[in-house]
C-alpha positions, 0 to 999 in steps of 0.5 A: 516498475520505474514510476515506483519509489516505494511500495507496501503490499498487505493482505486483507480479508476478501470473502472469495480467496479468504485473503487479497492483496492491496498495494500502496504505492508512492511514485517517483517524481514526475509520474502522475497517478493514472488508472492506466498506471494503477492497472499495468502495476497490477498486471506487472506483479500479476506477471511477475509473481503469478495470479494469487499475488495480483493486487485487488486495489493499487492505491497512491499516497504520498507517504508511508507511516515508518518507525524511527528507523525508516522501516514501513510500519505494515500493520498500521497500513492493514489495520488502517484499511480493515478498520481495525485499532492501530494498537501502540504508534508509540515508535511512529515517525511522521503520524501524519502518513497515517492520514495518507493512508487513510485518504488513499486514492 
C-alpha cells in the first residue's frame, strides 16, 4: 500500500481462531493515521492473502524496535502487546521504539 513505509505482522493469541494477526504500521510521510486508512490496510491484506491472515488490529507508530542491523526485532513487538518479558534487548538499537509500541494507537 503506498501510505505503508514499514510494517510488522505478529501473531497473537485470540480465544475464537486460537491465533490473530496484528499489524504495526509506520506511514510514509504525508499520510495521516485515519480509521479509514486502518480498515482498507485490512481489507488489502485481507484481499490479497486471504480472511485468515486479515489483521484484528492495524496499529500506527512511529518507530519500530531493531537490532544493530536494522532487522525488526518481532518478538519484542508480540511480547509487548501480549504482556509478556521481553527477555535479552541486549542487541536493541533505538530502545525507545519499544515505547512506540507500547502506545500503539
Amino acid at each position: 500500500h503506498e501510505a505503508v513505509n514499514q510494517a510488522a505482522a505478529v501473531g497473537v493469541p485470540d480465544g475464537t481462531t486460537g491465533t490473530a494477526v496484528v499489524t504495526y504500521v509506520v506511514l510514509e510521510p504525508g499520510y495521516e493515521e485515519t480509521d479509514d486508512l486502518r480498515a482498507g490496510l485490512s481489507e488489502t491484506v485481507g484481499a490479497e492473502h486471504g480472511k485468515p491472515f486479515r489483521p484484528r488490529e492495524v496499529l500506527f507508530v512511529d518507530a519500530f524496535p531493531k537490532t544493530q542491523s536494522g532487522k525488526i526485532i518481532r518478538r519484542a513487538i508480540e511480547a509487548t502487546y501480549t504482556g509478556e518479558d521481553l527477555g535479552d534487548m541486549s542487541s536493541i538499537e533505538n530502545p525507545g521504539a519499544l515505547a512506540e509500541i507500547e502506545n500503539a494507537r
